[in-house]
C-alpha positions, 0 to 999 in steps of 0.5 A, spaced: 500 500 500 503 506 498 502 512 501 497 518 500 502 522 496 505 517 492 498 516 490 497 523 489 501 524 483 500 524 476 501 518 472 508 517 469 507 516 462 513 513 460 514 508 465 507 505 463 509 507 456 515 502 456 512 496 460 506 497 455 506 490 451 504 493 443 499 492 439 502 493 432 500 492 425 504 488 420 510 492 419 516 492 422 515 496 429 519 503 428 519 506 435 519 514 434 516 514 441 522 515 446 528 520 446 534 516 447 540 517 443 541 512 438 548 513 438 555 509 442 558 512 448 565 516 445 571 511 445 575 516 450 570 516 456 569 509 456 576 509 455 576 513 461 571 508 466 576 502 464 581 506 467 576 509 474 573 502 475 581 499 478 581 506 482 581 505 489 577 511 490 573 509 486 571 503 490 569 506 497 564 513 498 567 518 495 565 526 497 558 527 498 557 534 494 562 530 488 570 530 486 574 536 485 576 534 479 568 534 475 567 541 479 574 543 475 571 541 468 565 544 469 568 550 471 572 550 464 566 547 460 561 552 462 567 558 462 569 556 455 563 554 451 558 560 454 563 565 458 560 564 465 565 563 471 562 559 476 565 557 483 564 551 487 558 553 490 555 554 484 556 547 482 550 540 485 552 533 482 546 531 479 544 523 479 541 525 473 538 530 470 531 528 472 533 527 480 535 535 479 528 537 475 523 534 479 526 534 486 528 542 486 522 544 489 522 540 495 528 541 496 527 550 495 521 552 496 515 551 501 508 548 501 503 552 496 508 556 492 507 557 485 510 554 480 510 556 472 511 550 468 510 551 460 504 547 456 507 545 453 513 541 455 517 536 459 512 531 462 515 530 468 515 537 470 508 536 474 511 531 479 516 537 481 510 540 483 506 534 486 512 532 490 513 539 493 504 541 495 505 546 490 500 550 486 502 550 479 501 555 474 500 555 467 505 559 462 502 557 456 507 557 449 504 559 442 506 558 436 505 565 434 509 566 439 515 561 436 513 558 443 516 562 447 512 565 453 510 572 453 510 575 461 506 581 459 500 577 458 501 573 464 502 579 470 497 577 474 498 570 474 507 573 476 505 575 482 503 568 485 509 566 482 515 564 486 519 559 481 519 558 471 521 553 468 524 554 461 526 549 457 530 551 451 531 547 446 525 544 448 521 538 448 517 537 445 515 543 441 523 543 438 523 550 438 529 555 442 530 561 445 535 567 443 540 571 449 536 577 447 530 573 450 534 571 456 537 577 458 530 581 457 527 574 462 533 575 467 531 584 466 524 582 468 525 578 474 531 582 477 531 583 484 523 579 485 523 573 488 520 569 482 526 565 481 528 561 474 529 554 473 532 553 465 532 546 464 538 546 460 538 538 456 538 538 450 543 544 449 548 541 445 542 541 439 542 548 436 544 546 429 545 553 426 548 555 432 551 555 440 544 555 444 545 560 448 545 559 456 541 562 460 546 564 465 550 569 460 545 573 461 545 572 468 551 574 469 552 574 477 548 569 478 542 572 481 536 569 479 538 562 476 540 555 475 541 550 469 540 544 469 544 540 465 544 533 462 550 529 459 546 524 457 543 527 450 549 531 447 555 524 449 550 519 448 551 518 456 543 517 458 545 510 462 549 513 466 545 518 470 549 524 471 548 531 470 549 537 474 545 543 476 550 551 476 547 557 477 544 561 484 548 559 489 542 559 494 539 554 489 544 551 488 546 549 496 538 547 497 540 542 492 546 539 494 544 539 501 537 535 499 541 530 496 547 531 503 540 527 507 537 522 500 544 520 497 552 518 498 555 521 492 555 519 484 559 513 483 566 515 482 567 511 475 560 516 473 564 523 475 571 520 472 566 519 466 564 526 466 570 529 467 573 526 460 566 528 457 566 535 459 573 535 457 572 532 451 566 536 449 568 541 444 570 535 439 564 530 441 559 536 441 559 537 434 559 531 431 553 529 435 550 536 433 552 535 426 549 528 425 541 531 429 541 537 425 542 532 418 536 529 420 533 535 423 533 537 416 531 531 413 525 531 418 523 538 416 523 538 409 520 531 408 514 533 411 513 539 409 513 537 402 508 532 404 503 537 407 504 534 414 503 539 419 510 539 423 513 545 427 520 547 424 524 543 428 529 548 430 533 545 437 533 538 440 531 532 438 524 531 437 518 533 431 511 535 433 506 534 429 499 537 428 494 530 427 489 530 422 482 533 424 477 528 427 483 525 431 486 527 438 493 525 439 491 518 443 487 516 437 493 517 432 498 515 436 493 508 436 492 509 428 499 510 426 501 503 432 496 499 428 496 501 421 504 503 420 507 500 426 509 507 427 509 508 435 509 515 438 507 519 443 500 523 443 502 530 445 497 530 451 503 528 456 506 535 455 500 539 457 493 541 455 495 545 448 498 538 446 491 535 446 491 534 438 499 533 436 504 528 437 511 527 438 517 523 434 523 523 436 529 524 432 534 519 436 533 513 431 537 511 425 536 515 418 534 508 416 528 509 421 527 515 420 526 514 412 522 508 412 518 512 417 517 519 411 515 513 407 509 509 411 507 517 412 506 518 404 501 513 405 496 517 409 498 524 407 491 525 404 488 524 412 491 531 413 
């Protein structure tokens, strides 16, 4: 019998989604549902686990808040990639990046806070609120508005604001923000106590161009933390590591959660990070190189099929308007038993995704094409 707040929480849909037996058509399945990279992990840090796992360090508890050496690279990875300097204080080693997301309010803030969560965007998002009695707020992102939020129009409900999320490249929408709409969101909220949380997972997806940190336009640290994730950019997602960096205050209610919850990142995990980060600007673009080839290919293949796509910009997933007469769940059904194509009906990321699904990129380019192939079948039910 669980407890009543774990029965209170929403359901997890890709935990049911991943246990769920299939009901596909005859087909061979393509599986367009799940975000995890496609690609090997970098010789060079699995040549690093080799050498971390004979470490002795490694096979005792190792420091509570991480080794000096991983708070080192991260220094050096965020100064040299975004110009942002960063001290010990400013640095929590995640046990994942989901860890980081979902557990910050109950670590940061106090039961009947508000917290603003973008609809649509990641799913889990709500947990974060559920866990910490919190109120949550809708900050709705429009096409319109290239799925940005547009703070004017959400006065009132800022002033029940105590903490945002931003996830910019986002998922799942595939859109991204610029530096001048960080630097205006850091301006607006300067010395208020409404707080900001970038989740920052799909930074090494900005194809055109470097994706800018939301800590660049919050120089000194004042309003902010990015979460930031290894998983996506360095083919890492089995290894549950990430870290969050910015406001110090934020930044020290998340390490001393983790001080009472947890004992330190395996030691071989942090030694892979390290060669990661130190690693980054090689791997970063040849992981952004092979996504925006198929961002593009993506992009264009639907487009001159008159499939309702949102230009995919940033990140590695599609989202796609459904025919009429359908909701998500319904096409999602549809296309699992006519083309055993399985993706994600969009209503997991908030009510604006009611009639949108989502496909991932994180598949091969085999998968992708056969995927453009069975959709031209169907291109008369737009």
């Amino acid at each position: 019998m669980a407890s009543d707040l774990l029965d209170s929480l929403s359901p997890s849909y890709f935990s049911s989604m991943m246990n769920k037996k299939l009901e596909t058509g005859e087909k061979p399945l393509l599986n367009l549902a799940v975000g995890i990279p496609d690609g090997l992990t970098p010789k060079v840090i699995t040549d690093a686990v080799k050498v971390a796992i004979d470490k002795e360090e490694n096979q005792k508890y190792g420091a509570f808040r991480g080794k000096e050496e991983l708070k080192t690279s991260i220094k050096n990875f965020y100064k040299r990639t975004y110009d942002v300097d960063l001290n010990d204080e400013n640095i929590a080693i995640l046990f994942g990046t989901k860890n980081g997301l979902v557990n910050f309010p109950l670590a940061h803030l106090n039961p009947g806070s508000g917290i603003m969560l973008p609809n649509p965007g990641y799913a889990d998002y709500i947990t974060a609120v559920e866990l910490a009695g919190a109120k949550a707020i809708d900050m709705p992102l429009l096409e319109e508005n290239n799925y940005l939020p547009d703070f004017d129009a959400l006065e009132r409900e800022l002033k029940e604001t105590d903490l945002i999320y931003l996830n910019y490249p986002s998922n799942p929408v595939g859109a991204v923000a610029t530096k001048e709409f960080f630097d205006e969101t850091i301006e607006r909220f300067k010395g208020t106590n409404t707080q900001i949380l970038h989740d920052f997972a799909y930074a090494a997806f900005g194809f055109n161009e470097q994706h800018p940190s939301i800590l660049t336009s919050d120089k000194n640290l004042e309003q902010s933390i990015e979460v930031y994730s290894l998983s996506k950019g360095f083919n890492m997602s089995g290894y549950r590591i990430g870290f969050a960096v910015g406001n110090k205050d934020m930044i020290e209610s998340i390490n001393r959660f983790q001080d009472h919850t947890n004992a330190g990142v395996f030691g071989v995990t942090q030694d892979a990070a390290v060669a990661a980060l130190d690693h980054a600007d090689e791997l970063i673009p040849k992981q952004n190189e092979i996504f925006n080839k198929r961002k593009t290919y993506i992009n264009e293949a639907l487009r001159s099929l008159n499939i309702p796509i949102q230009h995919i910009d940033g990140g590695i997933f599609g989202w796609i308007k459904v025919p009429d007469g359908f909701t998500g769940e319904t096409f999602v059904e549809y296309l699992l038993k006519e083309q055993s194509i399985l993706t994600t009906p969009g209503i997991p990321f908030g009510s604006r995704g009611t009639n949108y699904i989502r496909i991932s990129l994180a598949v091969e380019n085999s998968i992708l094409q056969t995927f453009v192939d069975r959709l031209k079948e169907i291109k008369n039910l737009w």
